[in-house]
PDB file of the backbone (N, CA, C, O) and the ligand in Angstrom, with CONECT records:
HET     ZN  A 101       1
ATOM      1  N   UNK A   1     -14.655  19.133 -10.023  1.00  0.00           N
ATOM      2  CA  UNK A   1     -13.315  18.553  -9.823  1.00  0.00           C
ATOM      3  C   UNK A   1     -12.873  17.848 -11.105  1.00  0.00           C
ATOM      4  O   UNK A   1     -13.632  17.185 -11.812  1.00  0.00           O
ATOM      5  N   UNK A   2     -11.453  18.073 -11.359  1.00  0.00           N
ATOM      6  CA  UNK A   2     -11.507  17.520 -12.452  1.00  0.00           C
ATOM      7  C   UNK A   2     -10.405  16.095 -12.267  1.00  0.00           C
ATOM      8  O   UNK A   2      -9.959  15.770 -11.166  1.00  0.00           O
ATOM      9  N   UNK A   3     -10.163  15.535 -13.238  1.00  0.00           N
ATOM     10  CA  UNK A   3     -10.034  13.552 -12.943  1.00  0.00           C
ATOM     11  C   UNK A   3      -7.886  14.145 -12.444  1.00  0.00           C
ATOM     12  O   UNK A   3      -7.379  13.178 -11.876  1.00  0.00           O
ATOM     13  N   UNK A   4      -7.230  14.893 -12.522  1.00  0.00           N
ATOM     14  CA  UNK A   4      -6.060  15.069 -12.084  1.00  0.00           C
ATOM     15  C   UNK A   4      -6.239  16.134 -10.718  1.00  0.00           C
ATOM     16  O   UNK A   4      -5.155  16.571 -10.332  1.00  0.00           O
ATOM     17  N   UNK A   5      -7.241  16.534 -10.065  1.00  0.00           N
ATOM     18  CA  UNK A   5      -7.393  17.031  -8.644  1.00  0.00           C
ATOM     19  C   UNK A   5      -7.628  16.202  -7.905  1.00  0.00           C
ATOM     20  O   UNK A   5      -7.193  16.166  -6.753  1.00  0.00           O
ATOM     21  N   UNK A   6      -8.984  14.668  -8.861  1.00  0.00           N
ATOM     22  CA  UNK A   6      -9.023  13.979  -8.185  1.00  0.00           C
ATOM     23  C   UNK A   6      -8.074  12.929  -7.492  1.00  0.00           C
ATOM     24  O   UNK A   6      -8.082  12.423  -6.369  1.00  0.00           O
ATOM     25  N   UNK A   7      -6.973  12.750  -8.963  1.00  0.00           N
ATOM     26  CA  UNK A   7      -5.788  11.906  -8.521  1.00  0.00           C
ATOM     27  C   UNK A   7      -5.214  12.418  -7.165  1.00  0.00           C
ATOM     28  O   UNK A   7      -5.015  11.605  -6.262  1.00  0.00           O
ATOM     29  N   UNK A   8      -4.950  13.707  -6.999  1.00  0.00           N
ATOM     30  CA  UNK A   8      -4.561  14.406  -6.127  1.00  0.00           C
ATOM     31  C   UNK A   8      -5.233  14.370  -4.769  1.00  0.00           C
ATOM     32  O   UNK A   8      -4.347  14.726  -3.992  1.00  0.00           O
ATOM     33  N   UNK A   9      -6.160  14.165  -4.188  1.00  0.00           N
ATOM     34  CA  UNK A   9      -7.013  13.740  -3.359  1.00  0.00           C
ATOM     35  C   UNK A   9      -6.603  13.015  -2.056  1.00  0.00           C
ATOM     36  O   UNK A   9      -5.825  12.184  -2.524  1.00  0.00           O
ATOM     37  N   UNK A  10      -6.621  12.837  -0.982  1.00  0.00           N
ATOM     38  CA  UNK A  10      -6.883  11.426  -0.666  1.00  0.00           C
ATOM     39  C   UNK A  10      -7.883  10.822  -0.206  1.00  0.00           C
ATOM     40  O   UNK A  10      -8.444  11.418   0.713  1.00  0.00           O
ATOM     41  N   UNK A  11      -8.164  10.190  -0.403  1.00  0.00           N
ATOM     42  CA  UNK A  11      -9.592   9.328  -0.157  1.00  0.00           C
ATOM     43  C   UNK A  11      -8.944   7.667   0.468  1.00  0.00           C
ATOM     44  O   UNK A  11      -9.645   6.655   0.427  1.00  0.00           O
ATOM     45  N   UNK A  12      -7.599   7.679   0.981  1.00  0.00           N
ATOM     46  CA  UNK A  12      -7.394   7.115   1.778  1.00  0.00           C
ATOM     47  C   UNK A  12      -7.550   7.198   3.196  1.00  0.00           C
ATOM     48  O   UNK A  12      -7.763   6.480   4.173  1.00  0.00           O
ATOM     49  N   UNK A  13      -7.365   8.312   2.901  1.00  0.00           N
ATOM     50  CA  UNK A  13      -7.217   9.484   4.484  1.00  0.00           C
ATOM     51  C   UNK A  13      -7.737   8.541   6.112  1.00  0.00           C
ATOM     52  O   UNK A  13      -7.021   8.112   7.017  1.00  0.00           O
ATOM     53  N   UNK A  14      -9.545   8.483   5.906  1.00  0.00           N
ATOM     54  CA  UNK A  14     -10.156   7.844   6.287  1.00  0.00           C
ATOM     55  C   UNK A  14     -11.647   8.129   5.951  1.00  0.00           C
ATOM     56  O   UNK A  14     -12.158   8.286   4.842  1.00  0.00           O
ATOM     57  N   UNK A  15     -12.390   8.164   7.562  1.00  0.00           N
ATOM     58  CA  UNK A  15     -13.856   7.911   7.281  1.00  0.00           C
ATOM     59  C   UNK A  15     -14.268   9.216   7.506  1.00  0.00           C
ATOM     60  O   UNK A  15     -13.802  10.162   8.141  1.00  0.00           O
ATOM     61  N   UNK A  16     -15.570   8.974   6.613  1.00  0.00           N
ATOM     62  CA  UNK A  16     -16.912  10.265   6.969  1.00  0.00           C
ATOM     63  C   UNK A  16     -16.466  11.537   7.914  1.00  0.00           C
ATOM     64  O   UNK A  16     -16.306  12.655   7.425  1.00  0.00           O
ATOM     65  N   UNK A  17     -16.313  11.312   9.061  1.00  0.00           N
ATOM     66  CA  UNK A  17     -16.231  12.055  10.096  1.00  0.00           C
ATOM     67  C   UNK A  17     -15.002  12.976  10.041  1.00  0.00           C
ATOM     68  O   UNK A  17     -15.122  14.063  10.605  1.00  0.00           O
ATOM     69  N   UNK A  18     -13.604  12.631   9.316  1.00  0.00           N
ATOM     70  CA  UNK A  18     -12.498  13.270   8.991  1.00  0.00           C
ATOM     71  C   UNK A  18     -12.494  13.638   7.596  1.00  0.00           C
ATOM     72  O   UNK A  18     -11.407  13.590   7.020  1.00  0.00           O
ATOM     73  N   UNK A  19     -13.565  14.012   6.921  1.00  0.00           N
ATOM     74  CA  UNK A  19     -13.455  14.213   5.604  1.00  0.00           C
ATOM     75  C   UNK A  19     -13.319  15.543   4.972  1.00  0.00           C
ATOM     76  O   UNK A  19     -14.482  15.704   4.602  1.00  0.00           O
ATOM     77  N   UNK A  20     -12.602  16.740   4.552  1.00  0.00           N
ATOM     78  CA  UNK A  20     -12.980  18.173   4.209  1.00  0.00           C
ATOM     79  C   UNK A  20     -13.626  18.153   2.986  1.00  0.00           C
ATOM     80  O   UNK A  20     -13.814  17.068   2.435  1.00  0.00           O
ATOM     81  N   UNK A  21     -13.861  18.811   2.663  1.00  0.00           N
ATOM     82  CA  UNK A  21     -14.525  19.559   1.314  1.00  0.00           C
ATOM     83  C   UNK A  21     -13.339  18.587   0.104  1.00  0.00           C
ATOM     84  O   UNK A  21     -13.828  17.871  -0.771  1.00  0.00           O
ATOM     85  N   UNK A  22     -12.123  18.706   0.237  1.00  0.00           N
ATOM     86  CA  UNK A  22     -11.653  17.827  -1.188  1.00  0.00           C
ATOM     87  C   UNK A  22     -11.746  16.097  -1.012  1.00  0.00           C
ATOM     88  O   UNK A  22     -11.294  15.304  -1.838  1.00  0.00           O
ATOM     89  N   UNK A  23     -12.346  15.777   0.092  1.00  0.00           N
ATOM     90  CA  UNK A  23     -12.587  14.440   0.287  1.00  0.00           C
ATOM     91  C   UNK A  23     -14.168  14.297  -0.359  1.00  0.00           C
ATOM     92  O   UNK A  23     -14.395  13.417  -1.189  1.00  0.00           O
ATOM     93  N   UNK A  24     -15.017  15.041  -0.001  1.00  0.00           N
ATOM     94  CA  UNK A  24     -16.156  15.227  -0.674  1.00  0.00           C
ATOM     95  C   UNK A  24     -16.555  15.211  -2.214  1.00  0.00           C
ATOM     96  O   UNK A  24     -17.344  14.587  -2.924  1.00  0.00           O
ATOM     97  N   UNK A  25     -15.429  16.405  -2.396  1.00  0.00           N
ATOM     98  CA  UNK A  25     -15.272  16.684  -3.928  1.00  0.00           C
ATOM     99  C   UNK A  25     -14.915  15.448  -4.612  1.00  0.00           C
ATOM    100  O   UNK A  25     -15.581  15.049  -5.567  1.00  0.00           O
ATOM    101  N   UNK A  26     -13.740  14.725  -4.103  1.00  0.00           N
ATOM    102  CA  UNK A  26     -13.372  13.621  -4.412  1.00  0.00           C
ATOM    103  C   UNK A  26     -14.310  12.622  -4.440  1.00  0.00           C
ATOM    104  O   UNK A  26     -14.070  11.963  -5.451  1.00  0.00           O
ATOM    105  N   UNK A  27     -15.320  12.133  -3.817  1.00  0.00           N
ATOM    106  CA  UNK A  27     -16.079  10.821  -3.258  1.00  0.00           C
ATOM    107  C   UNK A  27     -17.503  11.526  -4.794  1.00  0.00           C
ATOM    108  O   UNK A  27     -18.196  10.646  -5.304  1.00  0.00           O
ATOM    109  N   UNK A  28     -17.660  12.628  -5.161  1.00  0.00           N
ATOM    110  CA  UNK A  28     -18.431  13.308  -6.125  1.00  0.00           C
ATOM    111  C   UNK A  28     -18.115  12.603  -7.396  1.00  0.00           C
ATOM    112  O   UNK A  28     -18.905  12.036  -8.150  1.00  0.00           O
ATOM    113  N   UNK A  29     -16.919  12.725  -7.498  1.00  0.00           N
ATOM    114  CA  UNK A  29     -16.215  13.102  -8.430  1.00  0.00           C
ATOM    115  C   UNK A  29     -16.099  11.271  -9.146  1.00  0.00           C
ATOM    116  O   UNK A  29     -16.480  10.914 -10.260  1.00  0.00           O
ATOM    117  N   UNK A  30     -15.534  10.515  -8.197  1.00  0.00           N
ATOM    118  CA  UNK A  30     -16.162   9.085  -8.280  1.00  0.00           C
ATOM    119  C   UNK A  30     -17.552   8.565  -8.733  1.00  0.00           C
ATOM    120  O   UNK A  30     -17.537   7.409  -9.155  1.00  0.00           O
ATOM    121  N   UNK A  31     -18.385   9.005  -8.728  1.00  0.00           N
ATOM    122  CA  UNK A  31     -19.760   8.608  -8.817  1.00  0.00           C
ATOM    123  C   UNK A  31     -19.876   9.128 -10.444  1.00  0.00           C
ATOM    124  O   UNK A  31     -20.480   8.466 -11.287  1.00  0.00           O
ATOM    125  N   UNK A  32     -19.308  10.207 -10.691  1.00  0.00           N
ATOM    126  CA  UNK A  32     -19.488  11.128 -11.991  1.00  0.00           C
ATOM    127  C   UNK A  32     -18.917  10.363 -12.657  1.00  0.00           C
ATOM    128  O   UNK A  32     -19.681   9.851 -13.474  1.00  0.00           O
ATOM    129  N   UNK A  33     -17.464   9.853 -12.753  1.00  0.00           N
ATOM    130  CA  UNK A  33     -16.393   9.583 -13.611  1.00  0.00           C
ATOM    131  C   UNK A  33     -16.030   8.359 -13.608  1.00  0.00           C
ATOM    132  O   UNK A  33     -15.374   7.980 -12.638  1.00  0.00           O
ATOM    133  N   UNK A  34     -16.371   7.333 -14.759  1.00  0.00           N
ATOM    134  CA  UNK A  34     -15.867   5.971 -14.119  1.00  0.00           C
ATOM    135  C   UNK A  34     -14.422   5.835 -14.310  1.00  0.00           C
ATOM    136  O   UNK A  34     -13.862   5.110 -13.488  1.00  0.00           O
ATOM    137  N   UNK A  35     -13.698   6.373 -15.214  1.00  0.00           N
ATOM    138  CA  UNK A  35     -12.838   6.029 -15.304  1.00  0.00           C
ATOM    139  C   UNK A  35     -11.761   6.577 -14.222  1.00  0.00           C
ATOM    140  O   UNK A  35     -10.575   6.252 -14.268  1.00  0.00           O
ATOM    141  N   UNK A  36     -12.370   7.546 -13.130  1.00  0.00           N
ATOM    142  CA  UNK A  36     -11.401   7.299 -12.128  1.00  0.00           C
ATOM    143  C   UNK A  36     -12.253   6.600 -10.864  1.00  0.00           C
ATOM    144  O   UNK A  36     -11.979   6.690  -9.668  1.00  0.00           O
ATOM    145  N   UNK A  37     -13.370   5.875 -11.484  1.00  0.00           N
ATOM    146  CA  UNK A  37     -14.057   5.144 -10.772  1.00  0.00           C
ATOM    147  C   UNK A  37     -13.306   3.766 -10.587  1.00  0.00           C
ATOM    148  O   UNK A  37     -13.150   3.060  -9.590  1.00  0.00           O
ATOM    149  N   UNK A  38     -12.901   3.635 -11.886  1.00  0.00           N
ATOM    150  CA  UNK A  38     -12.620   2.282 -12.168  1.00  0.00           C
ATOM    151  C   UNK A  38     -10.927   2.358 -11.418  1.00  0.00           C
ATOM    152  O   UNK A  38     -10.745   1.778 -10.347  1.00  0.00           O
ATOM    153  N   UNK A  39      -9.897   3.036 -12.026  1.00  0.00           N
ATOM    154  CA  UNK A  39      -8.562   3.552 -10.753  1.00  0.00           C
ATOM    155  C   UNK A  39      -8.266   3.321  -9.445  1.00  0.00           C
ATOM    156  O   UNK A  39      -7.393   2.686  -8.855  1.00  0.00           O
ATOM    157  N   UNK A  40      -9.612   4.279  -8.995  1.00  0.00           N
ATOM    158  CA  UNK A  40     -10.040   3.714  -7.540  1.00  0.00           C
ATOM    159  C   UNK A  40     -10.408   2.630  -6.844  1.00  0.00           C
ATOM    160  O   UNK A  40     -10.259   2.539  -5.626  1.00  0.00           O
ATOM    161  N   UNK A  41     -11.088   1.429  -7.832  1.00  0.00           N
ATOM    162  CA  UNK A  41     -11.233   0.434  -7.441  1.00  0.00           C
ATOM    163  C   UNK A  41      -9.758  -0.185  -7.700  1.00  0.00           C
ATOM    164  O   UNK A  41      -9.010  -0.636  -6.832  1.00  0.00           O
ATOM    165  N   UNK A  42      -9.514  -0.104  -9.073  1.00  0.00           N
ATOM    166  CA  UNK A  42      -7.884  -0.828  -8.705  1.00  0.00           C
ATOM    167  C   UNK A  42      -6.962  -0.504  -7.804  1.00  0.00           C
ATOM    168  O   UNK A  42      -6.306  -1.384  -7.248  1.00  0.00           O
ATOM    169  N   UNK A  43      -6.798   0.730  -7.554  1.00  0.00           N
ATOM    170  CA  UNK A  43      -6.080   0.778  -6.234  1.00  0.00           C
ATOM    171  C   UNK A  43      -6.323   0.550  -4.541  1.00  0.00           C
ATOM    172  O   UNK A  43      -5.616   0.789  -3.562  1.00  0.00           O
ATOM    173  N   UNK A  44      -7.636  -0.010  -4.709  1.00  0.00           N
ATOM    174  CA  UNK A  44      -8.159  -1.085  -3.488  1.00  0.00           C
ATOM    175  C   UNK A  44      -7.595  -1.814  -3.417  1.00  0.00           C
ATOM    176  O   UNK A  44      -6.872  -2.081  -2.457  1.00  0.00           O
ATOM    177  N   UNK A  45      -7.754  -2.592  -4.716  1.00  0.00           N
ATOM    178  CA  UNK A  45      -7.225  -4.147  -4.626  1.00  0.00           C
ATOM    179  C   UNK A  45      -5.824  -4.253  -4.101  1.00  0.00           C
ATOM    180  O   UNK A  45      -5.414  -5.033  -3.242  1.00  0.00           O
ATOM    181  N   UNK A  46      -4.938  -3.033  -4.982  1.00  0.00           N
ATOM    182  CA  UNK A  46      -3.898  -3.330  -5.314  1.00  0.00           C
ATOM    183  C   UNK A  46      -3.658  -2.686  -3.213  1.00  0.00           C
ATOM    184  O   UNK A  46      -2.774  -3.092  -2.459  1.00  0.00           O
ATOM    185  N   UNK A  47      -4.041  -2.332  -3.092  1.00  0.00           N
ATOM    186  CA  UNK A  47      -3.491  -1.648  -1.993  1.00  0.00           C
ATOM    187  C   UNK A  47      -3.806  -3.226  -0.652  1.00  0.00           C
ATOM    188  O   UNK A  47      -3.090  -3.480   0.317  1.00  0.00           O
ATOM    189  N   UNK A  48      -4.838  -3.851  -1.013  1.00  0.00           N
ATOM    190  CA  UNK A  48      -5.252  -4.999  -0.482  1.00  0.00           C
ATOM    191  C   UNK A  48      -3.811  -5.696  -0.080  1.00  0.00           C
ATOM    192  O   UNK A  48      -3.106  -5.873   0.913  1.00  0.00           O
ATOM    193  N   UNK A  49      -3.835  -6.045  -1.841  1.00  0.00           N
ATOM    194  CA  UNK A  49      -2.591  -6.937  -2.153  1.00  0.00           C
ATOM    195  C   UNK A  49      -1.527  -6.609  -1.541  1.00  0.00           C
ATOM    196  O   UNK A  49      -1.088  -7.454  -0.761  1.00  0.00           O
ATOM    197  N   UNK A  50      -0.798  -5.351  -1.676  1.00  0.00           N
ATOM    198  CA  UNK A  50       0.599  -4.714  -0.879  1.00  0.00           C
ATOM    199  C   UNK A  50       0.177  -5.248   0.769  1.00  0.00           C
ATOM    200  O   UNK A  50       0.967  -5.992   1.351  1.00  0.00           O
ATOM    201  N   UNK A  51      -0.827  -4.907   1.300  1.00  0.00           N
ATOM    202  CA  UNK A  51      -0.951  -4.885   2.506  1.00  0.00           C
ATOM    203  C   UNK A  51      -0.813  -6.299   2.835  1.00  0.00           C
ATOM    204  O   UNK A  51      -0.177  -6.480   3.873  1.00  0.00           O
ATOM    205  N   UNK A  52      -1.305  -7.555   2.138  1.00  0.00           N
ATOM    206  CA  UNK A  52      -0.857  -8.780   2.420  1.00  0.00           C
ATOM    207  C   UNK A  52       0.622  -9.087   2.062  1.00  0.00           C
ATOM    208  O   UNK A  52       1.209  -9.846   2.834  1.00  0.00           O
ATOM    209  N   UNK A  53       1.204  -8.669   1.151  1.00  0.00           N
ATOM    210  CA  UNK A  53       2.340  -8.758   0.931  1.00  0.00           C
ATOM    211  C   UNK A  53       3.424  -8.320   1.996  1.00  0.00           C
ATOM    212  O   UNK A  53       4.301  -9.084   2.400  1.00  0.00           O
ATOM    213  N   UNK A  54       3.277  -7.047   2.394  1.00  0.00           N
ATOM    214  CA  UNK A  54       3.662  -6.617   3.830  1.00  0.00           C
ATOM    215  C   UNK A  54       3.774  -7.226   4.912  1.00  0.00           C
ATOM    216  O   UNK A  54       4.783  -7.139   5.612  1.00  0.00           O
ATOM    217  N   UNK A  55       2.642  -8.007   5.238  1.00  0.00           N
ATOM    218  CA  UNK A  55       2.337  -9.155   6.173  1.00  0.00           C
ATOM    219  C   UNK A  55       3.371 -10.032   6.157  1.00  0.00           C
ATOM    220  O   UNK A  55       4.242 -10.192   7.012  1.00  0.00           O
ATOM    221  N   UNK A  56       3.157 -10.784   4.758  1.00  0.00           N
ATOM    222  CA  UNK A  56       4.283 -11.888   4.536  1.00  0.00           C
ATOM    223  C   UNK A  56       5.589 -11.994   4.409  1.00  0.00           C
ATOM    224  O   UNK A  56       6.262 -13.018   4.523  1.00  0.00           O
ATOM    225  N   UNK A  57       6.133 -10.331   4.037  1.00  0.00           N
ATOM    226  CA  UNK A  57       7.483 -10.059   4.445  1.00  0.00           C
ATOM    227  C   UNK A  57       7.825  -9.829   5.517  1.00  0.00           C
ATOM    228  O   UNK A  57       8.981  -9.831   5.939  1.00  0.00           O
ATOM    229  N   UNK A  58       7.183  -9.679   5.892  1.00  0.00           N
ATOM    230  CA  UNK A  58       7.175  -9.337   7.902  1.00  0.00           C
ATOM    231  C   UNK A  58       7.255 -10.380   8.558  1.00  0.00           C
ATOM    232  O   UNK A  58       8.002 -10.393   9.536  1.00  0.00           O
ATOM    233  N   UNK A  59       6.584 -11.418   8.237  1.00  0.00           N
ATOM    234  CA  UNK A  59       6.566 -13.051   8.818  1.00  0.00           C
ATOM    235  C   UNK A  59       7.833 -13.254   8.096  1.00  0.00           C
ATOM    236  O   UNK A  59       8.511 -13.696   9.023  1.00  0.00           O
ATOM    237  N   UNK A  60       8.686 -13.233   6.985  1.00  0.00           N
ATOM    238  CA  UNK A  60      10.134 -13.846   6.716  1.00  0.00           C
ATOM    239  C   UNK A  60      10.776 -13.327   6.964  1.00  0.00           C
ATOM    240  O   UNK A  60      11.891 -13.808   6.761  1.00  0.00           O
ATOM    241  N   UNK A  61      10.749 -12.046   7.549  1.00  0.00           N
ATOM    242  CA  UNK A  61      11.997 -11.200   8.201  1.00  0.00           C
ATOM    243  C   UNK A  61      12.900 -12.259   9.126  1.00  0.00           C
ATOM    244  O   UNK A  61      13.762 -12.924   8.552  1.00  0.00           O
ATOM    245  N   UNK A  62      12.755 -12.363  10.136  1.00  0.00           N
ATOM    246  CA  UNK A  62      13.377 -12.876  10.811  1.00  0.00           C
ATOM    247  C   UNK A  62      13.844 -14.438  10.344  1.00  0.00           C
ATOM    248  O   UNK A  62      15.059 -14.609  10.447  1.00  0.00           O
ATOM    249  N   UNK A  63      13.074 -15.611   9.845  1.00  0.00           N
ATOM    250  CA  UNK A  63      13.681 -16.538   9.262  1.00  0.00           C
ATOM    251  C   UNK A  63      15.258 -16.161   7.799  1.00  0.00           C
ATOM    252  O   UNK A  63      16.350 -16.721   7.701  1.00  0.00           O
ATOM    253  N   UNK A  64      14.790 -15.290   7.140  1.00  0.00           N
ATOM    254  CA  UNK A  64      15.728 -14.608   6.523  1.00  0.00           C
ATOM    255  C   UNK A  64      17.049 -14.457   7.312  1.00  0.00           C
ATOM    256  O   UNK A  64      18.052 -15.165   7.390  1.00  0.00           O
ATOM    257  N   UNK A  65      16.531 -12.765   8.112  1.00  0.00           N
ATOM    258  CA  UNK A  65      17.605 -12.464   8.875  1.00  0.00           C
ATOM    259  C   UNK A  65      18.509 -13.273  10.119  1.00  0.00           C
ATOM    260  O   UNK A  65      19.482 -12.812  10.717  1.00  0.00           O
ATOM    261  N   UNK A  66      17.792 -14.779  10.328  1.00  0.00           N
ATOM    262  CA  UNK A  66      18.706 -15.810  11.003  1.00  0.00           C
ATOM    263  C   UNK A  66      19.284 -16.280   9.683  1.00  0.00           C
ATOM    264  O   UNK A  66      20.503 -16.351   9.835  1.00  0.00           O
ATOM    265  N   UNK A  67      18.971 -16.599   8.565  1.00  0.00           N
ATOM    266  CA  UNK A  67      19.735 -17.663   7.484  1.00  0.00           C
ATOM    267  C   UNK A  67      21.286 -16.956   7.510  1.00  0.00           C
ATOM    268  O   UNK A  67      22.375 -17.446   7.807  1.00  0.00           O
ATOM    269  N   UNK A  68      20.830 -15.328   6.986  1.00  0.00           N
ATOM    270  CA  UNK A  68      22.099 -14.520   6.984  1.00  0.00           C
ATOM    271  C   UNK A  68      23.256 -14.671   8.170  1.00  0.00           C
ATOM    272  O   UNK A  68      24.466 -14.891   8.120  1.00  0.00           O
ATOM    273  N   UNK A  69      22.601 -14.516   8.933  1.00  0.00           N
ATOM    274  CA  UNK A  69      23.575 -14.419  10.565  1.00  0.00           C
ATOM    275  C   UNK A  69      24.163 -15.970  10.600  1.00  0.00           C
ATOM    276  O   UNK A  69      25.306 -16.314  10.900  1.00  0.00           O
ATOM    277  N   UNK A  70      23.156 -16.721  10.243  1.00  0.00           N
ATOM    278  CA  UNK A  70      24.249 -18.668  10.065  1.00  0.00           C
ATOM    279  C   UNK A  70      24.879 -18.808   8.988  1.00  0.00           C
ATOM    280  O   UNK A  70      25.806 -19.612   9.081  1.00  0.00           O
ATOM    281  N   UNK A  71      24.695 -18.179   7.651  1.00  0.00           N
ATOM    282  CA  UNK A  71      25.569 -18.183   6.500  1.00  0.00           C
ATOM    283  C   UNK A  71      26.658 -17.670   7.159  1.00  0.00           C
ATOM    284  O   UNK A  71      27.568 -18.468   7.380  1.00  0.00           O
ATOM    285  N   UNK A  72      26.836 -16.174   7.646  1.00  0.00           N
ATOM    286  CA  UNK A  72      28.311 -15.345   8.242  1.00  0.00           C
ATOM    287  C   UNK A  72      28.690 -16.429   8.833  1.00  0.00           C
ATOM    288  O   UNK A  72      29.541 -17.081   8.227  1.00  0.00           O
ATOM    289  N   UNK A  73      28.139 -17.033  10.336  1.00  0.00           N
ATOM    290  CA  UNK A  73      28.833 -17.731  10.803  1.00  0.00           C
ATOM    291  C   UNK A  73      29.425 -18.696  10.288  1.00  0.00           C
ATOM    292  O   UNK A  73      30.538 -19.017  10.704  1.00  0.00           O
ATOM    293  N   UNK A  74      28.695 -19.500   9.072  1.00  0.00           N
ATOM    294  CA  UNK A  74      28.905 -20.742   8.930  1.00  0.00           C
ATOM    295  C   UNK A  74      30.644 -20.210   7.846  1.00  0.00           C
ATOM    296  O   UNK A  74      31.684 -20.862   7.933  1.00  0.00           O
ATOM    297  N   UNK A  75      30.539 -19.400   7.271  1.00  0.00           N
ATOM    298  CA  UNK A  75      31.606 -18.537   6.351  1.00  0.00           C
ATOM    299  C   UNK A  75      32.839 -18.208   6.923  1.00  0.00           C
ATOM    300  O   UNK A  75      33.971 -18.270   6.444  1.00  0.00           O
ATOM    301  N   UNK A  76      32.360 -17.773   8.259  1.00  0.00           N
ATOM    302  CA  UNK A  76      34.012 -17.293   9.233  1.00  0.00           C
ATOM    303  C   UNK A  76      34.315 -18.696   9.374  1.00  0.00           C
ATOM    304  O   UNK A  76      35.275 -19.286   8.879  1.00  0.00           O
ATOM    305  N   UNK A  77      33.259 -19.244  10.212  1.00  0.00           N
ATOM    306  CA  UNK A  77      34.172 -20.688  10.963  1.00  0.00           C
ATOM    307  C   UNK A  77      34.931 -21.895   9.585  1.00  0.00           C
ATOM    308  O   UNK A  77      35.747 -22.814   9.647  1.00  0.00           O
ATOM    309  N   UNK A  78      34.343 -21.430   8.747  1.00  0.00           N
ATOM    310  CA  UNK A  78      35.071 -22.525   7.421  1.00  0.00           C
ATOM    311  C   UNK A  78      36.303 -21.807   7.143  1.00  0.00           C
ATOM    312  O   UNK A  78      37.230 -22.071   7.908  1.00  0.00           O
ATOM    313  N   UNK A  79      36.446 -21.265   6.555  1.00  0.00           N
ATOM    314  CA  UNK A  79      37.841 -20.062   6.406  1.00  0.00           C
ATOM    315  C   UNK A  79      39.104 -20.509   7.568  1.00  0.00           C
ATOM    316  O   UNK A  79      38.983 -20.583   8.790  1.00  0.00           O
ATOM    317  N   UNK A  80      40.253 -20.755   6.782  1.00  0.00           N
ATOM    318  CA  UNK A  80      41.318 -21.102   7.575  1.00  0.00           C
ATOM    319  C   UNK A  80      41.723 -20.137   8.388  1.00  0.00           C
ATOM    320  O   UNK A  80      42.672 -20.329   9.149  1.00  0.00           O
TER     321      UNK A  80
HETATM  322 ZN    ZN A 101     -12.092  11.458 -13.312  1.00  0.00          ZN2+
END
């Protein structure tokens, strides 16, 4: 496998049990190559990170989307 099939891959997919032959190739191909060893680990993290980030936009959704809905209001009812 070479390091742009591997990009191609997913090895998000999931576990062991759902894996084909390019999940394999892929999980190979890691062990061989650090430098898409090293990729792969950054896109853990980074995927970590989004996933908390997600969280926390999700928890301000709604404080947000009330500020908006009392700004409109507060905007019509001032207006002569
Ligand atoms: Zn590689």
């Amino acid at each position: 496998m070479t390091c742009e099939e591997f990009q191609m891959a997913d090895l998000d997919g999931g576990l062991t049990a759902e894996e084909g032959p390019l999940q394999q190739a892929a999980r190979q191909h890691l062990l061989e190559c650090p430098h898409c060893a090293a990729l792969h680990e950054n896109w853990q993290v980074l995927r970590t990170d989004l996933h908390a980030l997600a969280q926390k936009l999700g928890k301000l959704k709604r404080p947000l989307a009330w500020n908006c809905a009392f700004g409109r209001n507060f905007a019509s009812n001032t207006r002569p």
